[in-house]
N, C-alpha and C positions, 0 to 999 in steps of 0.2 A: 353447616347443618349436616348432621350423618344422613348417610345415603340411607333410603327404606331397605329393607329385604326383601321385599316383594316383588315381583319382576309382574307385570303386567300385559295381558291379553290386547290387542289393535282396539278392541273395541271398549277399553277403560283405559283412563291416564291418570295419573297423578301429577300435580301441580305446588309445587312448594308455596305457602303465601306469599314469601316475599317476590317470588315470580311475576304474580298478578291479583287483579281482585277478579270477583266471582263477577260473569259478565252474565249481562241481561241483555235482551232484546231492546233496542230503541223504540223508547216511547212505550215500555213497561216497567215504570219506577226509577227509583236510586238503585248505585251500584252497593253492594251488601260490601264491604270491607271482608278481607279473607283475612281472617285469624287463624286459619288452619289449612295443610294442603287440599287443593281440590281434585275433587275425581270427576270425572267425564263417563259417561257410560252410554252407550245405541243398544237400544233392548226393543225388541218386537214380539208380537205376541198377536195370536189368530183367533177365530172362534167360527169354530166349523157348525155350517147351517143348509139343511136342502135347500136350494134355489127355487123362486118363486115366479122365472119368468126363463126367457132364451130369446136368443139372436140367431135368426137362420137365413142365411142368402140363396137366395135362386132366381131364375129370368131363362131366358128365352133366347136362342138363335136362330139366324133363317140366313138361308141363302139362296140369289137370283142372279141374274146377267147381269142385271143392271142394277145403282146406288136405290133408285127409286124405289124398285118392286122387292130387292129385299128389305126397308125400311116400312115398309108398305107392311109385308107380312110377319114383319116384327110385331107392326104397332097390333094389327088383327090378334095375335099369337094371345101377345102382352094383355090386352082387353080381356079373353078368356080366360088369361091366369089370374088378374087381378079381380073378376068379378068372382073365382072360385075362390080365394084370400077371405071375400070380403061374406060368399055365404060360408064358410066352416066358423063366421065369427071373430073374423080379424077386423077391427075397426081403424077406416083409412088412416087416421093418424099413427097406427103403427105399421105403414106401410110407404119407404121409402125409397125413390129411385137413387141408386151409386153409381151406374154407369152407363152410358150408350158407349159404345162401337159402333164404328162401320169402317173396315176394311176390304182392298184388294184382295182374292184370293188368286196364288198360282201355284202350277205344274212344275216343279223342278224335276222330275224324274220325266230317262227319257229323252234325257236332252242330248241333238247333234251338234256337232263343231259346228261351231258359227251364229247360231242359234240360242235364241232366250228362252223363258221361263213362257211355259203355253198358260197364257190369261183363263183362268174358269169363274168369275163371275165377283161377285162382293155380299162379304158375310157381316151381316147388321146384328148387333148384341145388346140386350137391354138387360140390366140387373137388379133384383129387388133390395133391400131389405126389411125382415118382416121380423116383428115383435111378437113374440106367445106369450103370452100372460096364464094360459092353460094350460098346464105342463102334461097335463093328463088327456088331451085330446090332439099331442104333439104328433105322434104318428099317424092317425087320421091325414093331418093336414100335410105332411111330406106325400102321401098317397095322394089327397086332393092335387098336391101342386103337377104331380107328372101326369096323372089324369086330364087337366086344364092345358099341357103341352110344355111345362118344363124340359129345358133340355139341360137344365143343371143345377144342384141342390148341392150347397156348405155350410156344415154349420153338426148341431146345434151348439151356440157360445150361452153356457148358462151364467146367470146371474142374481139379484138380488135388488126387488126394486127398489124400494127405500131403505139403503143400508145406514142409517144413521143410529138406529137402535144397536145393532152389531157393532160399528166404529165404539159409538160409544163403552161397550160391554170390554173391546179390546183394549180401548185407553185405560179402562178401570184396571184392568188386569197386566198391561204392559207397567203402570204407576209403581203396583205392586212389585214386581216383579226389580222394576229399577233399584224399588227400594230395600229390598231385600239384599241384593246384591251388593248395593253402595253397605249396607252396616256388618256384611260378610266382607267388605275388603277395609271396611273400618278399624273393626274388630282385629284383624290378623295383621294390623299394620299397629297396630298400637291404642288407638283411639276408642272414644266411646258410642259415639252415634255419628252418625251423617245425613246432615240439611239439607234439603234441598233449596236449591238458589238460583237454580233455574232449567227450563225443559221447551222446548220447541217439538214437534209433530212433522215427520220426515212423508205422511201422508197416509192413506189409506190402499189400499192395495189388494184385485184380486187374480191371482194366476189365470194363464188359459187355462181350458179346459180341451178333452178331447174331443176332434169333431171327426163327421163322417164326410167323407166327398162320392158325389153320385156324379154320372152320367147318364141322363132318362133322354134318351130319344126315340121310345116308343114307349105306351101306357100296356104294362102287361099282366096280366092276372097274378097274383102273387100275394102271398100270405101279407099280414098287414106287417108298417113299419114299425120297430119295435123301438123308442128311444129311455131310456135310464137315466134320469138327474143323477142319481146317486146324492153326495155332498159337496161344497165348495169353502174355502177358504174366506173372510173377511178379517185381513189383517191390518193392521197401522204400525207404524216407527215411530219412536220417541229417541231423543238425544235430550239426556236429562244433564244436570250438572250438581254436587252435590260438595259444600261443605265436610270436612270432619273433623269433630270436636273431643276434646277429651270429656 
């Protein structure tokens, strides 16, 4: 069989027919007999949408002499910050614990020959995380949180509650896109059209986003916190497979 002239990109192949037949997934159909070379193609394709909600971490540290009394004024702290959560409107289900700590804390500075690390007491750590559903009352509630006794705020990670309309919109437009492609390597290879014969879904996918990292160990007068959705990405991967026919 003459070689194509086409030299092909990582992410399309060509397959002579008598190489293979055009393969499907198990447990979808008969195999299509290849009468023509096949092409392989990975095509992705996004649809850019404001976010309709955020993920933002914060909690609470304390420290005491003892395990007890800093866990003690953890839990006290922790109660203040979660009843201020729950008046800006945060409802407890989107409101969940990620972490406790509780650590030794020591003095390594200072030190003489012979001599360890001077013992200072044990630092208890609790961490939220909290769901906003109201993107427009998001800065308020970072203000609530250090007000309540935050001593730490990450985030916000924006999102996209029911991204299934979006996935959808991108499979329609990655299809496209496949297809387009498969009858532009059809066409300059010789052929007339190209079939598809089969496509699997490499997933849906949304990049991070930019976050801010705070350190509040005291509630201090200050203009309000300012956060910007902006836009975000909802994208999906396809790995199509495509016939081509004279």
């Amino acid at each position: 069989m003459a070689r194509l002239p086409l030299l092909l990109a990582a992410s399309a192949a060509l397959m002579a027919p008598a190489l293979a037949t055009a393969q499907q997934p198990q447990g979808h159909g008969p195999m299509i007999p290849a009468t023509g070379p096949l092409l392989s193609l990975n095509v992705s394709e996004a649809i850019e949408s404001a976010p309709d909600m955020a993920t933002i971490n914060t909690g609470v540290q304390t420290r005491a002499p003892t395990a007890k009394g800093a866990m003690a004024q953890n839990a006290a702290q922790m109660d203040r910050l979660v009843a201020a959560l729950v008046k800006s409107g945060i409802e407890r289900k989107d409101i969940q614990t990620s972490g406790i700590n509780l650590n030794p804390q020591y003095d390594y500075s200072n030190r003489t020959e012979g001599q360890g690390p001077r013992f200072l007491g044990y630092e208890a750590s609790n961490q939220l995380s909290v769901k906003v559903r109201k993107l427009d009352n998001a800065g308020e509630l970072v203000d609530a949180m250090v007000t309540a006794g935050a001593t730490n705020i990450n985030g916000p990670a924006f999102g996209i509650a029911e991204p299934n309309k979006l996935l959808d919109q991108a499979r329609t437009k990655a299809l496209k896109t496949a297809q387009e492609r498969a009858t532009l390597y059809a066409q300059a290879t010789g052929y007339r059209t190209a079939r598809l014969v089969a496509v699997s879904e490499g997933g849906g996918f949304q990049p991070p986003m930019p976050v801010f990292n705070m350190r509040a160990m005291a509630a201090e007068a200050a203009p309000q916190t300012k956060i910007e959705p902006g836009q975000i990405s909802t994208s999906i991967s396809l790995n199509v497979q495509y016939m081509l026919e004279r």
